[in-house]
C-alpha positions as CSV (number, residue, x, y, z in Angstrom):
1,X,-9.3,153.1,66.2
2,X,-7.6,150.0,67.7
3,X,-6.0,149.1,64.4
4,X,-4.9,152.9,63.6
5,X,-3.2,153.2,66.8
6,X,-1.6,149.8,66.5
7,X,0.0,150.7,62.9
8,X,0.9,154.0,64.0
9,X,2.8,151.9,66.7
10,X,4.5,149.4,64.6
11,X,5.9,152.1,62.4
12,X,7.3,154.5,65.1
13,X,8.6,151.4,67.3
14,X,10.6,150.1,63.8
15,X,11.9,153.0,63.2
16,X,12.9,154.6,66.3
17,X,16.5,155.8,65.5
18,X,14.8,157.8,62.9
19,X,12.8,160.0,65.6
20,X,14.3,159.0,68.6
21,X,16.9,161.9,69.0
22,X,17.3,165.4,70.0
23,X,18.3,167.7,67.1
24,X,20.2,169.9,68.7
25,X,23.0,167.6,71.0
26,X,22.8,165.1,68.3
27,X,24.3,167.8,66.0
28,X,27.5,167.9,68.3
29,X,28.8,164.9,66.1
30,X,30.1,165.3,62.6
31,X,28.8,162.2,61.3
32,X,25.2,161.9,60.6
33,X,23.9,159.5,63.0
34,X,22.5,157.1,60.3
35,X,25.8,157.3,58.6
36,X,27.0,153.1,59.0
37,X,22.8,151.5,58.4
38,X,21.5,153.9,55.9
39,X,24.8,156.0,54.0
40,X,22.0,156.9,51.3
41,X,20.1,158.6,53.3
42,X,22.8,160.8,55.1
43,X,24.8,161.2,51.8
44,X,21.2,163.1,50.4
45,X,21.2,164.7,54.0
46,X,24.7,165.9,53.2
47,X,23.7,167.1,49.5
48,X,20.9,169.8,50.5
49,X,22.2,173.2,50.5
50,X,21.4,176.1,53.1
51,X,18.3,176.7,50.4
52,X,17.0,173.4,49.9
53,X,17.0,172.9,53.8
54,X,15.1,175.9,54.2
55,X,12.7,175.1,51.4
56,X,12.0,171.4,52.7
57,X,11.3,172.8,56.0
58,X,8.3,175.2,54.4
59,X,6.8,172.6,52.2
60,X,6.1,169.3,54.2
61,X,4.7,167.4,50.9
62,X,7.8,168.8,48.9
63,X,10.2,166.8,51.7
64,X,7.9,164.0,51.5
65,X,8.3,163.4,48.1
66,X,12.2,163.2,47.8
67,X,12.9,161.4,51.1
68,X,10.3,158.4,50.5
69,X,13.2,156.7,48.4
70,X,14.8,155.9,51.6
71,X,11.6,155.3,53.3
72,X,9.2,152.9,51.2
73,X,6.8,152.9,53.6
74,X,6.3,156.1,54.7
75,X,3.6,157.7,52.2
76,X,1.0,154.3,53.5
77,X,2.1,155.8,57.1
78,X,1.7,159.8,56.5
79,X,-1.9,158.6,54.7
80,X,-3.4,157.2,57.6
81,X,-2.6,160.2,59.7
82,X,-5.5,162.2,57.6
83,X,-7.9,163.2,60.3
84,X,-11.3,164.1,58.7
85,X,-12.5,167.7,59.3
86,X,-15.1,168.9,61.3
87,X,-18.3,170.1,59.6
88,X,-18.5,173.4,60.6
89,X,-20.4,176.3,58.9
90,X,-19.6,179.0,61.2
91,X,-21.3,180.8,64.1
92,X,-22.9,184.3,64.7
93,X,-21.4,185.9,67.5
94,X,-23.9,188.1,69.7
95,X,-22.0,191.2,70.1
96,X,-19.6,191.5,72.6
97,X,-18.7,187.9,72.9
98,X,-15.3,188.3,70.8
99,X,-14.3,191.4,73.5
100,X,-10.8,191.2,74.1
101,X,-9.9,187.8,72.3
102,X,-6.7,188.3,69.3
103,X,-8.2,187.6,65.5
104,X,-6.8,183.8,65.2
105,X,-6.8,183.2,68.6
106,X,-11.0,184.0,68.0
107,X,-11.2,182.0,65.3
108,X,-9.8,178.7,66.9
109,X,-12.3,179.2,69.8
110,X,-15.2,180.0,67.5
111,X,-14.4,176.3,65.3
112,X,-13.5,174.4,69.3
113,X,-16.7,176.3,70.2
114,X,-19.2,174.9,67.1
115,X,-17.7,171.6,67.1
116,X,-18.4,171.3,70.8
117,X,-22.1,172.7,70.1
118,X,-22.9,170.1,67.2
119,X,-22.1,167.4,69.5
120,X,-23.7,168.7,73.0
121,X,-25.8,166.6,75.5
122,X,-26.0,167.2,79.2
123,X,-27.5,170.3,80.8
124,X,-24.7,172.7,81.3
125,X,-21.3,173.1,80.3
126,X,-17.6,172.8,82.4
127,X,-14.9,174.9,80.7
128,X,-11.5,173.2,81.9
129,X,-8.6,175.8,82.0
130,X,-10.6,178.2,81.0
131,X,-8.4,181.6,81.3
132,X,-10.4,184.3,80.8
133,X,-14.0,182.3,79.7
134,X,-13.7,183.0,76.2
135,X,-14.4,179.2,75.1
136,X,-17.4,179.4,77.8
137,X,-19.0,183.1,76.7
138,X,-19.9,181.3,72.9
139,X,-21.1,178.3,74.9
140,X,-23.5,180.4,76.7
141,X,-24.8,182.7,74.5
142,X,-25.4,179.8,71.8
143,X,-27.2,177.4,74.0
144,X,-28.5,179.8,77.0
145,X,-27.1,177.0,79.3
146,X,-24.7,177.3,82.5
147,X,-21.3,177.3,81.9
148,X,-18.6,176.5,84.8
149,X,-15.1,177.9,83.9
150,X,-12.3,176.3,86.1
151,X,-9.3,178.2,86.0
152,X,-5.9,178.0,88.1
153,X,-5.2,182.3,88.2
154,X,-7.2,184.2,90.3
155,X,-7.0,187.0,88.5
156,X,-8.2,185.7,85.1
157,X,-11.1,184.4,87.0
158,X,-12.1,187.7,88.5
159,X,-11.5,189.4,84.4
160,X,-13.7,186.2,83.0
161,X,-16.1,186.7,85.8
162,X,-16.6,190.6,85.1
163,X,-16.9,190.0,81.5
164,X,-19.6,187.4,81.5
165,X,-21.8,189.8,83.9
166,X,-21.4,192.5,81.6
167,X,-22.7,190.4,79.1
168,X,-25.5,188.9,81.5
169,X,-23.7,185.4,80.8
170,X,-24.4,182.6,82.9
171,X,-20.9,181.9,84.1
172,X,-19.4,180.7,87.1
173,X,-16.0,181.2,87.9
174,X,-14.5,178.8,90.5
175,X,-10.4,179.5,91.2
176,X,-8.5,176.2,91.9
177,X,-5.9,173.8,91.3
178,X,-6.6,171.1,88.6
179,X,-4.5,168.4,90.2
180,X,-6.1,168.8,93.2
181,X,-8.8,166.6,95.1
182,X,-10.8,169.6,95.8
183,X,-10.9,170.2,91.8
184,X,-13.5,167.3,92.0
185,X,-15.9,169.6,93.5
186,X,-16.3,171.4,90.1
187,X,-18.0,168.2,88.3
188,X,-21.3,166.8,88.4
189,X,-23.0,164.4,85.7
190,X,-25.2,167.1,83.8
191,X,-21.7,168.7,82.1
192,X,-20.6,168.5,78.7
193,X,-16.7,169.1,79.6
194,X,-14.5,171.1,76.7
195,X,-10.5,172.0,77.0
196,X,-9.2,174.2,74.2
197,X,-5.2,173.7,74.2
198,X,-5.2,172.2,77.8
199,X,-1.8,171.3,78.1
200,X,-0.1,167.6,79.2
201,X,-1.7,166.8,82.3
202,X,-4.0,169.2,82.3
203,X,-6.0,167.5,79.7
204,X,-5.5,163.8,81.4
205,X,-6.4,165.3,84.5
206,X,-9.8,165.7,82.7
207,X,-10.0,163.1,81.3
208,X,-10.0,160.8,84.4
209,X,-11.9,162.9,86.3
210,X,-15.0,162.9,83.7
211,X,-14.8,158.9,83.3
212,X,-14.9,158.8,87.4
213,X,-18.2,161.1,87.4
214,X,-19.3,160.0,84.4
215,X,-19.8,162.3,82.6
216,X,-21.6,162.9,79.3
217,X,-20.0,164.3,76.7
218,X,-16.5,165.8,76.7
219,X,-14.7,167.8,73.8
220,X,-10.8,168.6,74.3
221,X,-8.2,169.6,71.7
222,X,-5.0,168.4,73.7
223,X,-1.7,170.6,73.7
224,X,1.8,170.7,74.9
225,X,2.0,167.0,75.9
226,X,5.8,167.3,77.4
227,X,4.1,169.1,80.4
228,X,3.4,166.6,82.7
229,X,4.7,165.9,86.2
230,X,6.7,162.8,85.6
231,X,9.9,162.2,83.4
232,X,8.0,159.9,81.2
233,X,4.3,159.4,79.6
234,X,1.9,157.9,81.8
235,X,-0.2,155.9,79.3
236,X,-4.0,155.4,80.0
237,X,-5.7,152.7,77.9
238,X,-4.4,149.0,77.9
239,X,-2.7,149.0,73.8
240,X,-0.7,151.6,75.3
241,X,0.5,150.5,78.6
242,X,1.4,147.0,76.6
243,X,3.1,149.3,73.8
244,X,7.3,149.2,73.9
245,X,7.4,152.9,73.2
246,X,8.6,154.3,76.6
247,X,8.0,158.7,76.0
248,X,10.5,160.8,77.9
249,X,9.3,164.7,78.0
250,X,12.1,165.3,75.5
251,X,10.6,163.3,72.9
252,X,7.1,164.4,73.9
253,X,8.3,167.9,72.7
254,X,8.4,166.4,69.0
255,X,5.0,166.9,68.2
256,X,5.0,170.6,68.9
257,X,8.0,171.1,66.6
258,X,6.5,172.9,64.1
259,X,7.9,174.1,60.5
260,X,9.5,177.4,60.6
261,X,6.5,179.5,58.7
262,X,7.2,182.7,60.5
263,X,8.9,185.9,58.6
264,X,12.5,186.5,57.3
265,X,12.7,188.3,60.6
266,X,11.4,185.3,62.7
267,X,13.8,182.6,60.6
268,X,16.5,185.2,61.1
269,X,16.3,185.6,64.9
270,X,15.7,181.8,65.4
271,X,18.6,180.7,63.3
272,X,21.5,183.7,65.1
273,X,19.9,182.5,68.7
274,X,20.8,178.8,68.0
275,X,24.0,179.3,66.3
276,X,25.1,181.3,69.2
277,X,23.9,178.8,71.6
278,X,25.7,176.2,69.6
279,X,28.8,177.9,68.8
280,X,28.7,178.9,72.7
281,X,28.6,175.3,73.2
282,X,31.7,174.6,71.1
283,X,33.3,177.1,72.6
284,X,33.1,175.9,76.2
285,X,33.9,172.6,75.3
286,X,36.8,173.4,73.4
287,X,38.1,175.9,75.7
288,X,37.5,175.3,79.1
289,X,37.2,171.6,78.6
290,X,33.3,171.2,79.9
291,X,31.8,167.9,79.5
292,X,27.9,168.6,79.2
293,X,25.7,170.7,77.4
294,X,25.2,174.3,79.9
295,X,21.9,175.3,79.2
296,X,21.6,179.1,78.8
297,X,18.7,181.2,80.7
298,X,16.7,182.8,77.4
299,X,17.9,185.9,75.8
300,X,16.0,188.9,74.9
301,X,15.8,189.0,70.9
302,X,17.1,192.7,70.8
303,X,20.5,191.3,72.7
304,X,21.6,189.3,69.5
305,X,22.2,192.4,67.9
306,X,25.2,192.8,69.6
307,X,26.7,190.0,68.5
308,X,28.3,186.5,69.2
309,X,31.0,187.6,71.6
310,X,28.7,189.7,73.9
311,X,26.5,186.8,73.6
312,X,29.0,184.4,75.2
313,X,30.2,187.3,78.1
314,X,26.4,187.4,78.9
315,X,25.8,183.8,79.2
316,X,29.1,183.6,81.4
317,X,27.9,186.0,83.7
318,X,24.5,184.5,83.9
319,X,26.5,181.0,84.7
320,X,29.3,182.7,86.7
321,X,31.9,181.4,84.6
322,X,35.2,183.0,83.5
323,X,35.9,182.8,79.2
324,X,39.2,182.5,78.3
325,X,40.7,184.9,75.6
326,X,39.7,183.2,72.3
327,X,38.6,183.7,68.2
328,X,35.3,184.4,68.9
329,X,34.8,184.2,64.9
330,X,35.9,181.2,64.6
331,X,33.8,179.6,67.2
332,X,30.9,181.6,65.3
333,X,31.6,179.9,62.5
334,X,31.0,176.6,63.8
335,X,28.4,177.7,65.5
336,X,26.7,178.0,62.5
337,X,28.1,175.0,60.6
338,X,26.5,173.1,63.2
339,X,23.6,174.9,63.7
340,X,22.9,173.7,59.7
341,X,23.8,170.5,60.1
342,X,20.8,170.4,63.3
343,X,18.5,171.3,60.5
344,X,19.3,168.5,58.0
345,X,18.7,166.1,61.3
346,X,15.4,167.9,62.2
347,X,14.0,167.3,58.5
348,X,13.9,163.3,58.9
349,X,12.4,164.0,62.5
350,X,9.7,165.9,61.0
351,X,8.2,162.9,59.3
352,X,7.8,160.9,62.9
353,X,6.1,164.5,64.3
354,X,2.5,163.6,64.0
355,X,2.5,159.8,63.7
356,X,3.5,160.7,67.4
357,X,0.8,163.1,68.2
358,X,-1.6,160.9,66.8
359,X,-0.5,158.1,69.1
360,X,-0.9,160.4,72.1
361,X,-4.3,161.3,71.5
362,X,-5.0,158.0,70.6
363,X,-3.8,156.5,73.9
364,X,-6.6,159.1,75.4
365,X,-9.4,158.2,72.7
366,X,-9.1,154.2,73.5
367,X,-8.9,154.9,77.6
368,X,-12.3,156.7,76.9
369,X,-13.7,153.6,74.4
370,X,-12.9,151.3,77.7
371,X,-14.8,153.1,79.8
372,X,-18.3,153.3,77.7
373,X,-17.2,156.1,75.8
374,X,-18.3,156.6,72.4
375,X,-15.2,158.0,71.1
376,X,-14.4,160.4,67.7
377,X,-10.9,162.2,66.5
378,X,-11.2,164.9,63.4
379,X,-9.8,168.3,63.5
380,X,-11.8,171.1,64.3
381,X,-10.0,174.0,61.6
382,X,-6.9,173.9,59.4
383,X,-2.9,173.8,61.0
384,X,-2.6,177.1,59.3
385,X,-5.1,178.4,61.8
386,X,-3.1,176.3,64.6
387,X,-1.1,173.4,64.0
388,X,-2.9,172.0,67.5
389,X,-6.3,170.9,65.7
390,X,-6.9,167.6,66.5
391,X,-10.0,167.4,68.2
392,X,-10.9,164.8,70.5
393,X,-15.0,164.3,71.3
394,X,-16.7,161.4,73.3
395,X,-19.8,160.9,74.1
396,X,-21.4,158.4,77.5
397,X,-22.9,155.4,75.3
């Protein structure tokens, strides 16, 4: 695990300017930013049609396969990324369990929920972030054993709590802050602690809270690693503290920059919204002279309907700002120019995407190995089911 996460390290720290980079403000320039070191690369960039963008961003091997010309390293880099797959047969819900919980959501708690079951010691369970219980429920009905589910929301507490009496569950629902001292309150050294999608902190939190009551076993599948309450990465175990790679919350978005696999109607929505944002963008710039990027409250998806110009007069009057008169067409136009050209950047980004998650859940895995830890990372079900599968399970050597 050392030497992985060492590799993975060398190869994102060498080739930083090829990650390093917001799509979106990076599009603002013409030029591709790789233009004057590699003119090979961005001349192939500048090749790919609207089509051939679109079609690299479905099919991940397909890109793979016609960019590693300019990258000879990167097929040695993608292989080591293979996480091996849990081995999971499936599980036979008692009935009732699955009440309430969407189809794929189910299925991602059912896999997070066997995988946590194979590997099981202690005497009870803590379900961290637990909404509504739904991890916890299959944990108690399989093994007939306690289950603690700490949750922030009051009110999904009190629906989890009903629920698992209904069932005649043995669940315990304790409201309270995660980042708080009283949070400690929650743990004892019997628990197996599991995290389904915990998100940034959340899942450190955890982390260092089991290692300081020592507990047994603990099974997370980490998620949304920008959302943590500092403007950089906190690193845990010594590699990474020693490690160059400094992660602002920008870049720790990368990971969760998935492929566009939605419907025509999903791709079509996504790509009007940013080429009015961008074109917006333009506009100000060009027109009313404004230095930085003004970020734009979200719109509702039925508003784009209306078109570019009523998109710009509702963003002014959201940012109390006066437009000028102007060719709202044109400004569309580039808009959309640019809004292609922030795809051609976001393909070579998409290479970097889970040598960086990787590292992240890396950092956690080698923090836990220090402290006694005996220390595995698979996935626990496909990225079609959800493209957050990487399951991290240790176990108090």
């Amino acid at each position: 695990m050392q030497t992985l996460f060492e590799s993975i390290d060398t190869y994102l720290v060498d080739h930083q300017p090829f990650w390093r980079f917001e799509p979106f403000f990076a599009s603002q320039k013409k030029a591709l930013p790789w233009v004057s070191t590699h003119p090979s690369l961005c001349l192939w960039l500048e090749s790919l049609t609207e089509d051939q963008i679109e079609h690299y961003k479905q099919d991940f091997s397909a890109l793979v396969s016609v960019i590693t010309p300019f990258f000879p390293q990167l097929n040695a880099f993608l292989a080591q990324l293979e996480l091996v797959r849990s081995p999971l047969s499936g599980l036979k819900l008692q009935r009732g369990i699955d009440a309430g919980v969407p189809g794929r959501k189910l299925e991602q708690i059912v896999a997070m929920g066997e995988a946590s079951l194979l590997q099981h010691t202690g005497s009870e369970w803590l379900e961290w972030c637990s909404g509504k219980g739904f991890l916890g429920r299959i944990l108690a009905s399989q093994s007939q054993q306690k289950v603690t589910s700490f949750e922030y929301q009051q009110a999904l507490c009190e629906a989890g709590q009903t629920e698992a009496d209904k069932q005649g569950l043995t669940m315990h629902f304790i409201q309270g802050d995660a980042f708080n001292l009283d949070a400690n309150k929650v743990f004892n050294s019997n628990q197996h602690a599991v995290a389904l999608h915990a998100c940034g902190d959340l899942h450190v939190s955890l982390i260092e809270k089991a290692v300081d009551h020592q507990l047994p076993t603990l099974t997370i599948s980490p998620c949304c690693y920008h959302l943590i309450n500092s403007a950089n990465y906190r690193p845990l175990s010594h590699l990474a503290k020693e490690s160059t790679l400094q992660l602002s919350q920008a870049e720790l978005r990368i990971p969760l920059q998935e492929l566009v696999t939605g419907g025509e109607r999903v791709k079509r929505h996504r790509q009007q919204e940013m080429s009015y944002r961008l074109g917006l963008d333009i506009l100000l710039r060009e027109e009313l002279g404004q230095q930085q990027y003004l970020p734009i409250p979200s719109v509702k998806k039925s508003q784009l309907a209306d078109g570019f110009e009523a998109f710009c007069y509702w963003a002014a009057e959201k940012k109390s700002i006066t437009l000028p008169s102007c060719d709202f067409a044109y400004y569309m136009q580039l808009g959309l120019q640019r809004f292609w050209q922030m795809e051609r950047l976001s393909l070579v980004q998409q290479l970097f995407k889970r040598g960086l998650e990787l590292w992240l859940v890396l950092d956690k895995a080698l923090y836990l190995q220090q402290h006694g830890y005996q220390v595995s990372v698979t996935e626990f079900c496909s990225r079609e089911m959800t493209p957050r599968n990487i399951l991290l399970q240790a176990r108090k050597m």
